[in-house]
C-alpha positions as YAML, in Angstrom:
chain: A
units: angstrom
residues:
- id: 1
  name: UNK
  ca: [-18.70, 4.43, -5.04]
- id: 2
  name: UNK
  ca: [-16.05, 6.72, -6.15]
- id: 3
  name: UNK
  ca: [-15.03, 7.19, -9.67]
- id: 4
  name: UNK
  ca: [-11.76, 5.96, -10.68]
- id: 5
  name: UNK
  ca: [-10.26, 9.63, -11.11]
- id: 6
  name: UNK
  ca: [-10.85, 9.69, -7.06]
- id: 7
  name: UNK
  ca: [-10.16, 6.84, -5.10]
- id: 8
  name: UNK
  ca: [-11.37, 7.13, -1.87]
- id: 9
  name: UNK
  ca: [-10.86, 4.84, 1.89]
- id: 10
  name: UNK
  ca: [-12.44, 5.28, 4.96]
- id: 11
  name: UNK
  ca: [-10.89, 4.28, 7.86]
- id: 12
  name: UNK
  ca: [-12.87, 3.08, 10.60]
- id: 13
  name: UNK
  ca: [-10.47, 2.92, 14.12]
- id: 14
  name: UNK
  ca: [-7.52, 4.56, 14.55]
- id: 15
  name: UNK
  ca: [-5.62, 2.48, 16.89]
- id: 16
  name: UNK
  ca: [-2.45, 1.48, 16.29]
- id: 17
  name: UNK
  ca: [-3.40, -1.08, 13.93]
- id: 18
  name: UNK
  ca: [-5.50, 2.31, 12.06]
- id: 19
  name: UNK
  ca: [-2.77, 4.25, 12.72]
- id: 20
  name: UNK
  ca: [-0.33, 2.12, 11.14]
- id: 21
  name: UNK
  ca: [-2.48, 1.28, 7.86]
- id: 22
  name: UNK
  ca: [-3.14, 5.13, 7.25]
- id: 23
  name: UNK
  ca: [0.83, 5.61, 7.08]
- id: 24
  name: UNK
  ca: [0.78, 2.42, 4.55]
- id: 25
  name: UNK
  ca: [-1.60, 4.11, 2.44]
- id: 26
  name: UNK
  ca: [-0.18, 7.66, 2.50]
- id: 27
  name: UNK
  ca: [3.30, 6.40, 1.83]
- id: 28
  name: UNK
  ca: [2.17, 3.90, -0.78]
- id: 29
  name: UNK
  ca: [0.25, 6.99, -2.38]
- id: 30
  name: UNK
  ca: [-2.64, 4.34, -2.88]
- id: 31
  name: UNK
  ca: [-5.90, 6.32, -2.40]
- id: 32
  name: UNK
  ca: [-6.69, 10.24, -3.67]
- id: 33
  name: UNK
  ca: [-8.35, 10.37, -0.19]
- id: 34
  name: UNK
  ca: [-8.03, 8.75, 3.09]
- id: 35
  name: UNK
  ca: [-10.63, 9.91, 5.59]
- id: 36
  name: UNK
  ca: [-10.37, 9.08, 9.68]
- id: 37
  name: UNK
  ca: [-13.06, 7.96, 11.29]
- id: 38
  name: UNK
  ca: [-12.38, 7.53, 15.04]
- id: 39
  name: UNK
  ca: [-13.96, 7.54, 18.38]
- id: 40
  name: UNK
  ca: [-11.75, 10.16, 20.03]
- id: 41
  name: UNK
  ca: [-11.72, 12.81, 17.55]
- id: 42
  name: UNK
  ca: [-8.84, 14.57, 18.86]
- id: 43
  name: UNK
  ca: [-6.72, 11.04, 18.06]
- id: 44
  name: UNK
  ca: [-7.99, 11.14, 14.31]
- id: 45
  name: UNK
  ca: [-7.46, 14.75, 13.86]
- id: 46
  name: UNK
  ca: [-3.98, 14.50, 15.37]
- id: 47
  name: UNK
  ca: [-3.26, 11.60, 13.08]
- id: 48
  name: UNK
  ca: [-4.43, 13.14, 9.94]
- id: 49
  name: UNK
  ca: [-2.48, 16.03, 10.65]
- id: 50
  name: UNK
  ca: [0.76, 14.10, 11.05]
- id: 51
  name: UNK
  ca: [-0.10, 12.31, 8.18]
- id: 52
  name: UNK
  ca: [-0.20, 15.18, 5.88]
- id: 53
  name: UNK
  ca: [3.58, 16.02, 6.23]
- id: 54
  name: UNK
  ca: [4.06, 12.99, 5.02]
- id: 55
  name: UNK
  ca: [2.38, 14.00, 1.69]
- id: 56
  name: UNK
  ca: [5.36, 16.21, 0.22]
- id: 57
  name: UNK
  ca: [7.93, 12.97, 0.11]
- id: 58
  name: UNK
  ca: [5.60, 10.32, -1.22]
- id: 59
  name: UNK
  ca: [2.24, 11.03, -2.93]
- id: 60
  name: UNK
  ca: [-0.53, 14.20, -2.84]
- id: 61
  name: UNK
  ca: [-2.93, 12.15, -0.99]
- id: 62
  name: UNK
  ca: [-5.80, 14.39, 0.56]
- id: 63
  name: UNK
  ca: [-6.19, 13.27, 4.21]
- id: 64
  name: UNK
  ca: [-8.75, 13.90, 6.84]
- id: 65
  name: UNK
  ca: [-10.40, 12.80, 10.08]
- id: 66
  name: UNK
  ca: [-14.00, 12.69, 9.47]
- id: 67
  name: UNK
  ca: [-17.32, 11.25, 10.18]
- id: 68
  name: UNK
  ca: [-19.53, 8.26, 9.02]
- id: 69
  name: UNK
  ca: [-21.24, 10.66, 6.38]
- id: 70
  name: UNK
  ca: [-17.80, 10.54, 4.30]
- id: 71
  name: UNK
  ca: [-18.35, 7.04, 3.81]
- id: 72
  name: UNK
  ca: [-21.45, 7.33, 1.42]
- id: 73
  name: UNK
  ca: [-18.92, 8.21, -1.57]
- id: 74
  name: UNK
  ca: [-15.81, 5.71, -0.77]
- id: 75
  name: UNK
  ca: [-14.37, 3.07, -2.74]
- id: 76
  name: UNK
  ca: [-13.23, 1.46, 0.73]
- id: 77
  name: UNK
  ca: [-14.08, 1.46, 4.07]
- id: 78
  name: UNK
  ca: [-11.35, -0.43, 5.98]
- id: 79
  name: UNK
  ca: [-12.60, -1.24, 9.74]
- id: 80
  name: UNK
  ca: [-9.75, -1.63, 12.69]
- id: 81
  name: UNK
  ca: [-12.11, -0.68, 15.23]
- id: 82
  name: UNK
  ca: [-12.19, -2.97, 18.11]
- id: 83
  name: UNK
  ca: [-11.19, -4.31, 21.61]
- id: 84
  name: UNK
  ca: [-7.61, -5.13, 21.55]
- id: 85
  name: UNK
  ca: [-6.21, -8.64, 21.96]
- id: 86
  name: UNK
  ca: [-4.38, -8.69, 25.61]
- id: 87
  name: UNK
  ca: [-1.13, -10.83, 26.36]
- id: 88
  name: UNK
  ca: [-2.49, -14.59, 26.52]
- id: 89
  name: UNK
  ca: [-5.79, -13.78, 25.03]
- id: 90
  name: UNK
  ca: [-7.09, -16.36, 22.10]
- id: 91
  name: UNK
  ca: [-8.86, -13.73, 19.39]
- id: 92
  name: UNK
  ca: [-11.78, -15.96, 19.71]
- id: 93
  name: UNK
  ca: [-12.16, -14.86, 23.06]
- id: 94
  name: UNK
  ca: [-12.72, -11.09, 21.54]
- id: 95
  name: UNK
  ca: [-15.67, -12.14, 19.63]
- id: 96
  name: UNK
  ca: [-18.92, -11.03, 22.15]
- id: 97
  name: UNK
  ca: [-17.60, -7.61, 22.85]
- id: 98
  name: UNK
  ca: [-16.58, -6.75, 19.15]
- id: 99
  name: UNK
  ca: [-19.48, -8.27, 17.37]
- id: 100
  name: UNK
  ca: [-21.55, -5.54, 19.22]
- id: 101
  name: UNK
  ca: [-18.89, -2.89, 18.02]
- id: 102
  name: UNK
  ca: [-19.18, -4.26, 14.29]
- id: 103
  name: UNK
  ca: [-23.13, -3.74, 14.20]
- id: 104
  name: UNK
  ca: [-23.12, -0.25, 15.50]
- id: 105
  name: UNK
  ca: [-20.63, 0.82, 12.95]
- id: 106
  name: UNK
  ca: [-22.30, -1.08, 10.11]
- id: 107
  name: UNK
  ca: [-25.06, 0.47, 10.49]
- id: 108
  name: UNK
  ca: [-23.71, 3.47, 10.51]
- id: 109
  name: UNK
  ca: [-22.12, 2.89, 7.11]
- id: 110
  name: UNK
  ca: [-24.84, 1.59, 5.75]
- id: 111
  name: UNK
  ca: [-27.12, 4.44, 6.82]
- id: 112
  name: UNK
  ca: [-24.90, 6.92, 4.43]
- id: 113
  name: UNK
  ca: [-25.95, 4.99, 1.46]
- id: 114
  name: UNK
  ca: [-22.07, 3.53, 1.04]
- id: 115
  name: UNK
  ca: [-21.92, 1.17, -1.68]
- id: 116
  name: UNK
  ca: [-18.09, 0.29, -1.69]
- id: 117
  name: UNK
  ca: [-15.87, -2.89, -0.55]
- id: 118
  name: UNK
  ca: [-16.31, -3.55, 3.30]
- id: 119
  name: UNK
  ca: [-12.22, -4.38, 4.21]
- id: 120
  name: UNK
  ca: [-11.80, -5.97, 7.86]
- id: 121
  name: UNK
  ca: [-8.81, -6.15, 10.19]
- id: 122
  name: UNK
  ca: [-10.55, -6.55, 13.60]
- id: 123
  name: UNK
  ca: [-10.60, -10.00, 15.71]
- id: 124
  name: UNK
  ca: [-11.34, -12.29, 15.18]
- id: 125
  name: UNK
  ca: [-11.51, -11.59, 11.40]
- id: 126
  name: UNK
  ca: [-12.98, -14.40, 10.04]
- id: 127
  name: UNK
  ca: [-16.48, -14.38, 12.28]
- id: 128
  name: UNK
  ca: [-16.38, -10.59, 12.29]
- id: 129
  name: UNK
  ca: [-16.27, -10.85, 8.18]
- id: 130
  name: UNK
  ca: [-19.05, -13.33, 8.58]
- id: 131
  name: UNK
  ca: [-21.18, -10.63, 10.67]
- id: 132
  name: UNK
  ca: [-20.59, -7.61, 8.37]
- id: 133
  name: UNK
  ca: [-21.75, -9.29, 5.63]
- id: 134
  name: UNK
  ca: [-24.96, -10.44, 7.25]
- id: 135
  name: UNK
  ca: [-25.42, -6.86, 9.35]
- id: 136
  name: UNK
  ca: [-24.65, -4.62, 6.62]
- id: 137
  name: UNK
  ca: [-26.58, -7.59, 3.21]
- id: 138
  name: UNK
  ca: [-24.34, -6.79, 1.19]
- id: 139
  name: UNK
  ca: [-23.25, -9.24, -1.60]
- id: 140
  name: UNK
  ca: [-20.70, -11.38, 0.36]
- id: 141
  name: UNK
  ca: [-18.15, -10.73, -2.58]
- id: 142
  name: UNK
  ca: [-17.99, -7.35, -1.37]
- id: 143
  name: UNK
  ca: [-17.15, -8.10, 2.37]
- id: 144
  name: UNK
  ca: [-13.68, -9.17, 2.40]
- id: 145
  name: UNK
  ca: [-11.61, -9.99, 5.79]
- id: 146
  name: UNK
  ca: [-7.75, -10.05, 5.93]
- id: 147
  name: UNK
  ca: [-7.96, -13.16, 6.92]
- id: 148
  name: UNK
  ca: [-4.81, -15.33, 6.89]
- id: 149
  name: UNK
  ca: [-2.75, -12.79, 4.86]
- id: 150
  name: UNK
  ca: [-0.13, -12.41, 7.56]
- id: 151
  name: UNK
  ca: [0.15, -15.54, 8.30]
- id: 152
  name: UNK
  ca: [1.27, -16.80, 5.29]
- id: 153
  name: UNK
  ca: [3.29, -13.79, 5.05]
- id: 154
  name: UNK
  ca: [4.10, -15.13, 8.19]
- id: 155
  name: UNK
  ca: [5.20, -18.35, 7.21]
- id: 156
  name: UNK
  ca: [7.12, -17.57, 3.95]
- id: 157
  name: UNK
  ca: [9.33, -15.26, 5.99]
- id: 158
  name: UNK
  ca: [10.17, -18.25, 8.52]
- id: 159
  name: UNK
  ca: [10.48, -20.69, 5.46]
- id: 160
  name: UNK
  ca: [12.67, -18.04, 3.77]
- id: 161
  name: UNK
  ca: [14.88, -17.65, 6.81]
- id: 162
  name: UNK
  ca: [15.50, -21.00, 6.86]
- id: 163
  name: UNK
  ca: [16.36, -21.72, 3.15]
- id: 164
  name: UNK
  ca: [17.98, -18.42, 3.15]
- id: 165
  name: UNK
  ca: [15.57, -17.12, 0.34]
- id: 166
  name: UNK
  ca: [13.87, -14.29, -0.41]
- id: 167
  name: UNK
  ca: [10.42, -14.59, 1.38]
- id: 168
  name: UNK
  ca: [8.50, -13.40, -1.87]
- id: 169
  name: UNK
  ca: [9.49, -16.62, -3.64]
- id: 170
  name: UNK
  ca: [8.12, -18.67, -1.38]
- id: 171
  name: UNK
  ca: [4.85, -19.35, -2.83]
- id: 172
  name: UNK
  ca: [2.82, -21.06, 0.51]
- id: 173
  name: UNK
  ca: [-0.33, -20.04, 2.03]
- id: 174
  name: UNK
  ca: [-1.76, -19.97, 5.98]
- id: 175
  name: UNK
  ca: [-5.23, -21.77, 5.35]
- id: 176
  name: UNK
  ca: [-8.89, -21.18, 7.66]
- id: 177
  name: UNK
  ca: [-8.84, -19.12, 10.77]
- id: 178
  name: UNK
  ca: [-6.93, -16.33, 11.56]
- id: 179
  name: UNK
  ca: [-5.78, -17.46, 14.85]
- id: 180
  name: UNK
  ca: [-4.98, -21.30, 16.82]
- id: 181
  name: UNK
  ca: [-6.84, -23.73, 14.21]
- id: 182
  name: UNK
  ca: [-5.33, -22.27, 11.01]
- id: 183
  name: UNK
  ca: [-2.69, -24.73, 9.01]
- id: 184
  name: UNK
  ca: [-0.21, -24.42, 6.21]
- id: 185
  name: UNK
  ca: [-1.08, -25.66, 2.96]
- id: 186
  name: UNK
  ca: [2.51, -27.00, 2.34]
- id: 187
  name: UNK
  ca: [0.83, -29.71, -0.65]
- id: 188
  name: UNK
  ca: [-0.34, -26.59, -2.57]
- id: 189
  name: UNK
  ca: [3.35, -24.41, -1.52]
- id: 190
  name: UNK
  ca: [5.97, -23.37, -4.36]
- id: 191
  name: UNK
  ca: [9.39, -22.13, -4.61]
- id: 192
  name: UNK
  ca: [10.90, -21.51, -7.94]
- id: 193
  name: UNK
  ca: [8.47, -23.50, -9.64]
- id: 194
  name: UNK
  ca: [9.53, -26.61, -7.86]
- id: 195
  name: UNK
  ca: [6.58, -28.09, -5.11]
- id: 196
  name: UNK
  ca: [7.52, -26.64, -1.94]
- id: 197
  name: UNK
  ca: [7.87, -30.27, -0.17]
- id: 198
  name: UNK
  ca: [10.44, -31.20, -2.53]
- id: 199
  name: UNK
  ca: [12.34, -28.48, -2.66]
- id: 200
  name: UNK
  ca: [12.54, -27.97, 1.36]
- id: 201
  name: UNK
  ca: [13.41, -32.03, 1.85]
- id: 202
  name: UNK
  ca: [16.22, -31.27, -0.79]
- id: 203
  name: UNK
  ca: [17.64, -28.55, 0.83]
- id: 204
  name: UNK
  ca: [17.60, -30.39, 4.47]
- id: 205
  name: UNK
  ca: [14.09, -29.46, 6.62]
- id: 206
  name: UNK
  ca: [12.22, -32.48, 7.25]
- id: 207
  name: UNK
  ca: [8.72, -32.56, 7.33]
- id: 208
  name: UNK
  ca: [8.94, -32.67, 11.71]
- id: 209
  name: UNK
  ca: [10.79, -29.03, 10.82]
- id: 210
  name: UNK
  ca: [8.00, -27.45, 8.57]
- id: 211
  name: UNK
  ca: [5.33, -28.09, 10.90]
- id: 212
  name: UNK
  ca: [7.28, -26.72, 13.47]
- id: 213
  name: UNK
  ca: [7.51, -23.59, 11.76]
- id: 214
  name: UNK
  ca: [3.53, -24.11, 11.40]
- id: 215
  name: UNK
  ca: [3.68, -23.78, 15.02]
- id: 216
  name: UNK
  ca: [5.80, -20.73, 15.36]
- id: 217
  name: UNK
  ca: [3.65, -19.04, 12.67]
- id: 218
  name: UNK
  ca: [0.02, -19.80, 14.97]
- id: 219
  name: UNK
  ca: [2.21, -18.49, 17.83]
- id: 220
  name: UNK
  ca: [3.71, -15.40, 16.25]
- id: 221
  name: UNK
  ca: [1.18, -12.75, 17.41]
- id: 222
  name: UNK
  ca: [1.52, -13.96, 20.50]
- id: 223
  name: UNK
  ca: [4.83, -13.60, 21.03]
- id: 224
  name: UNK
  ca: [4.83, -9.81, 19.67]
- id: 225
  name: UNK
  ca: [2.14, -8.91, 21.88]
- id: 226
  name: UNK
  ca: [3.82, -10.15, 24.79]
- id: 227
  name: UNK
  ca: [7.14, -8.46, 23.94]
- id: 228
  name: UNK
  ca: [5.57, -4.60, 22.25]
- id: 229
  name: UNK
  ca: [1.53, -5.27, 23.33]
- id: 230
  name: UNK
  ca: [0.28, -5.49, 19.86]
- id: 231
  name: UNK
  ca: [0.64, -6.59, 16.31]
- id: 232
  name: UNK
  ca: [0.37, -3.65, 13.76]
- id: 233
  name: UNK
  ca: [2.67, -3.28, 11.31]
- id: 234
  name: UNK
  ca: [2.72, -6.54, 9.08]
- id: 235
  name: UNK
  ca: [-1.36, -6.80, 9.14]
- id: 236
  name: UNK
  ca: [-1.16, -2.81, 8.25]
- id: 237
  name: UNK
  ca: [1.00, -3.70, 5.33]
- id: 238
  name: UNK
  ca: [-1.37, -6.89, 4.22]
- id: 239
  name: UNK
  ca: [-4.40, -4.52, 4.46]
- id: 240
  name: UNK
  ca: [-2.66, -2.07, 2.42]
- id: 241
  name: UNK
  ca: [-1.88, -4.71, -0.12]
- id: 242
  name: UNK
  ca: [-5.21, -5.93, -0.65]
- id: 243
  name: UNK
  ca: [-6.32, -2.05, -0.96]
- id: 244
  name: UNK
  ca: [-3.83, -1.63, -3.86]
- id: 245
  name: UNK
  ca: [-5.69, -4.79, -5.37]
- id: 246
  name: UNK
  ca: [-9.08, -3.50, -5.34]
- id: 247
  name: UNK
  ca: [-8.37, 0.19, -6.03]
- id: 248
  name: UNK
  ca: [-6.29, -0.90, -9.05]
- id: 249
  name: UNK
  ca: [-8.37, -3.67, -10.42]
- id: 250
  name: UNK
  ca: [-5.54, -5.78, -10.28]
- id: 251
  name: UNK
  ca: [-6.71, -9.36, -10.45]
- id: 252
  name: UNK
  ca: [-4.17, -10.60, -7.93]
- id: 253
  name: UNK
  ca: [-4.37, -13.49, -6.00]
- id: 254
  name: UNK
  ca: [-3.79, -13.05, -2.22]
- id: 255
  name: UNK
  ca: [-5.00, -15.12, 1.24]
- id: 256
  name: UNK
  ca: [-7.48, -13.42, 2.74]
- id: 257
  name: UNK
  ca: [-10.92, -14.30, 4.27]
- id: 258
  name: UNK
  ca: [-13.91, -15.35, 2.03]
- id: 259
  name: UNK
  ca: [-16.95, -16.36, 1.72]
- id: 260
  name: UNK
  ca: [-17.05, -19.89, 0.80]
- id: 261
  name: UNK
  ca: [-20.37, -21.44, -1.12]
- id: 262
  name: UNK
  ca: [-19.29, -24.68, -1.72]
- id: 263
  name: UNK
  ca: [-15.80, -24.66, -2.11]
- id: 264
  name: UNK
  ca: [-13.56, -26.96, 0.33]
- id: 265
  name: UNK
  ca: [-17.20, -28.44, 0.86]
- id: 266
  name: UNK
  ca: [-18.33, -25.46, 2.85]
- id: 267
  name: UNK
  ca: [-21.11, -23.53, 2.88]
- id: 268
  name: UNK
  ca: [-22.10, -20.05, 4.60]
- id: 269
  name: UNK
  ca: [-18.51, -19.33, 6.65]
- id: 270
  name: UNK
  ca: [-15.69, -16.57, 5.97]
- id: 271
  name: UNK
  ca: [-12.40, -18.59, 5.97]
- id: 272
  name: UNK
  ca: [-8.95, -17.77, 4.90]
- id: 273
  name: UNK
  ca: [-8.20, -19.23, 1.36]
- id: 274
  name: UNK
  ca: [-6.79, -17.44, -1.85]
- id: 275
  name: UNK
  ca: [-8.58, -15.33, -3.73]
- id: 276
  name: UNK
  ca: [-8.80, -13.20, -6.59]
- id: 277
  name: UNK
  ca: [-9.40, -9.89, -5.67]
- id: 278
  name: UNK
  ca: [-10.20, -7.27, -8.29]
- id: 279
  name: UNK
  ca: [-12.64, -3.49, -8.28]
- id: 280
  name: UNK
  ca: [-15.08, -5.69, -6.80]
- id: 281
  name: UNK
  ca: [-13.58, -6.88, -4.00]
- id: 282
  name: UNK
  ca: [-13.86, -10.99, -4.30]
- id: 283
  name: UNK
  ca: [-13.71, -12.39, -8.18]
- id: 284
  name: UNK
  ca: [-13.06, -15.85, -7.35]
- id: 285
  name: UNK
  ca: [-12.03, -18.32, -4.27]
- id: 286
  name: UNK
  ca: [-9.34, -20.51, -5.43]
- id: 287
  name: UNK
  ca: [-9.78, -23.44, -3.74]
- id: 288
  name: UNK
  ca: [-6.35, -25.19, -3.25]
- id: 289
  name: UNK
  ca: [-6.38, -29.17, -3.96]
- id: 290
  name: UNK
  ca: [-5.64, -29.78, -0.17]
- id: 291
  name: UNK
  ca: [-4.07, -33.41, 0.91]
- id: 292
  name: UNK
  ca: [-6.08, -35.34, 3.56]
- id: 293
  name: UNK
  ca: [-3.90, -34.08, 6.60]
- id: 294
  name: UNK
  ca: [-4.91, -30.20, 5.37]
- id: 295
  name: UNK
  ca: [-8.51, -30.96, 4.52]
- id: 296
  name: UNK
  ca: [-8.68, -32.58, 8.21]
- id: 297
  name: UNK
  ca: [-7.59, -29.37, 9.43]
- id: 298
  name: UNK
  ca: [-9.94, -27.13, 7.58]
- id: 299
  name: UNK
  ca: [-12.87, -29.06, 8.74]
- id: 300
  name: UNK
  ca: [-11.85, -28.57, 11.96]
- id: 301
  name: UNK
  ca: [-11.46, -25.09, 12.04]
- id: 302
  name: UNK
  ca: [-14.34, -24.26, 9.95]
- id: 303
  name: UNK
  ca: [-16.26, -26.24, 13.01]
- id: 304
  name: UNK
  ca: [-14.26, -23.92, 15.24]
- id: 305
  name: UNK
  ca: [-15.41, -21.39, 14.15]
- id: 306
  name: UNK
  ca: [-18.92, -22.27, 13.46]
- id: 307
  name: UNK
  ca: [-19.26, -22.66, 17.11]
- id: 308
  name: UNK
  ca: [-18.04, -19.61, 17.99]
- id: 309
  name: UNK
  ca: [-19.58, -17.73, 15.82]
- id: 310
  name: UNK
  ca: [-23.06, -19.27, 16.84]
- id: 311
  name: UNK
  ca: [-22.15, -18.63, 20.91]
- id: 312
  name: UNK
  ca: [-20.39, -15.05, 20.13]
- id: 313
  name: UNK
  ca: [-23.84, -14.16, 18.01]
- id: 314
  name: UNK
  ca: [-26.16, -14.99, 20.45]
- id: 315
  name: UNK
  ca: [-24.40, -13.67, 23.36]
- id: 316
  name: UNK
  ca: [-24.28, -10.23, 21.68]
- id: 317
  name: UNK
  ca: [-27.90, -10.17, 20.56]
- id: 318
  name: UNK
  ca: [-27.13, -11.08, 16.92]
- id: 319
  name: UNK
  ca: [-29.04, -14.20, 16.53]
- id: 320
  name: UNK
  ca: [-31.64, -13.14, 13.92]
- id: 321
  name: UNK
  ca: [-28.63, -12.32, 11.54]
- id: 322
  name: UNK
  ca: [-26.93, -15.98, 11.93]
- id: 323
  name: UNK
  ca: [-26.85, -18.11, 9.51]
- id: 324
  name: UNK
  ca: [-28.89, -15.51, 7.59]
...
């Protein structure tokens, strides 16, 4: 890894998902260095180049399109590399022809001796987490997914709307898969120190209303990508968040996806819970005291995904890593 006098990410697909992360990081001044790492070189050399007038007004961040071998000395490689979700397509449905993207790049990381935080945006997160991890054996606290971080983000902006609050004091988190099984963990939410169902029953949503907005928040990608094609600049800002965690050994708690050992009564699955993330990558899980409706729900999509994973692994020649 890098020392802490030069932090150091690695991006890994610069799509517009890449793209949009790079210009989170450069105009957040989080990293020393961001590197490009893309399959059309001219699209990564062209970014970085854009990206550097962008230097003088925020933050003298060195940036660079470059090749696997810059990965051996990062604090972060951040992976957006992928097929892209079409209009109508389920992210599950992604998982066979990006699994076999995720092992070639691994490897490739891996090969330059990188001993860093893995980061991943591409879908479906949470069983393309799972696969780093057991492709690249690294210690699963250093594999991190962004899991359900835009969701929730997701569903405190729709709460706030509604309340007419300021989204950052709504303290609720998107729980399990990124994508149709995920659920709100409205037992566990906050605002202003009051429980979340309280507070929202006292101010006039009923309990039909919040998982309504549940609803909207699953459907929310789905809706962009139907209106602009794709999804990039909230999960750009997540990923950027959680960088600032780990590059700043800040101990913050945020939703991402995890490797669970036991907590929620799972074992051997990335899901999206909180976490504490620190230099690291993955202190602690905080496993939520879930009601029954919510712990229905994560069994459910923990089986979800389970089965996926299993089909998606096998399909793309993977098997001997499953369940590794």
């Amino acid at each position: 890894m890098a020392t802490e006098e030069h932090q150091k990410v690695v991006l890994i697909g610069d799509g517009v998902v890449g793209s949009a992360y790079a210009f989170s990081v450069i105009q957040q001044g989080l990293a020393e260095e961001l590197v490009i790492i893309n399959k059309s070189n001219e699209r990564s050399v062209g970014d970085a180049l854009d990206l550097e007038d962008a230097t003088p007004f925020t933050a003298p961040v060195k940036v660079k399109a470059g090749s696997y071998q810059d990965c051996k000395d990062a604090d972060i490689v951040t992976i957006c590399a992928g097929a892209a979700q079409k209009p109508g397509e389920t992210r599950l449905k992604l998982v066979e022809r990006n699994l076999k993207i995720m092992k070639e790049i691994v490897q490739e990381v891996v090969n330059t001796g990188f001993n860093g935080i893995f980061l991943i945006a591409a879908n479906p997160v949470d069983i393309l987490t799972y696969a780093v991890q057991k492709i690249s054996g690294f210690p699963a606290h250093k594999v991190i997914g962004s899991g359900t971080s835009l969701d929730s983000a997701r569903l405190r902006v729709a709460i706030g709307k509604k309340l007419a609050i300021d989204p950052r004091d709504v303290h609720v988190d998107m729980l399990a898969e990124h994508g149709d099984s995920e659920f709100a963990a409205y037992s566990c939410g906050t605002i202003g120190g009051t429980p979340l169902m309280d507070y929202v029953l006292a101010n006039g949503l009923t309990k039909q209303e919040l998982l309504k907005l549940e609803e909207q928040v699953r459907n929310k990608a789905y809706e962009i990508i139907n209106r602009k094609g794709a999804t990039y600049y909230g999960v750009a800002t997540a990923l950027a968040r959680i960088t600032k965690a780990i590059l700043y050994d800040q101990n913050t708690v945020l939703p991402v996806s995890a490797y669970l050992d036991g907590e929620y009564r799972e074992k051997d699955i990335y899901l999206g819970t909180p976490a504490v993330i620190d230099k690291d990558g993955i202190q602690k899980v905080v496993e939520l005291p879930l009601d029954s409706r919510e712990q229905e729900a994560l069994i459910n999509s923990a089986s979800v995904l389970r089965e996926t994973t299993a089909n998606g692994m096998t399909k793309a020649g993977l098997l001997n890593y499953l369940w590794k």
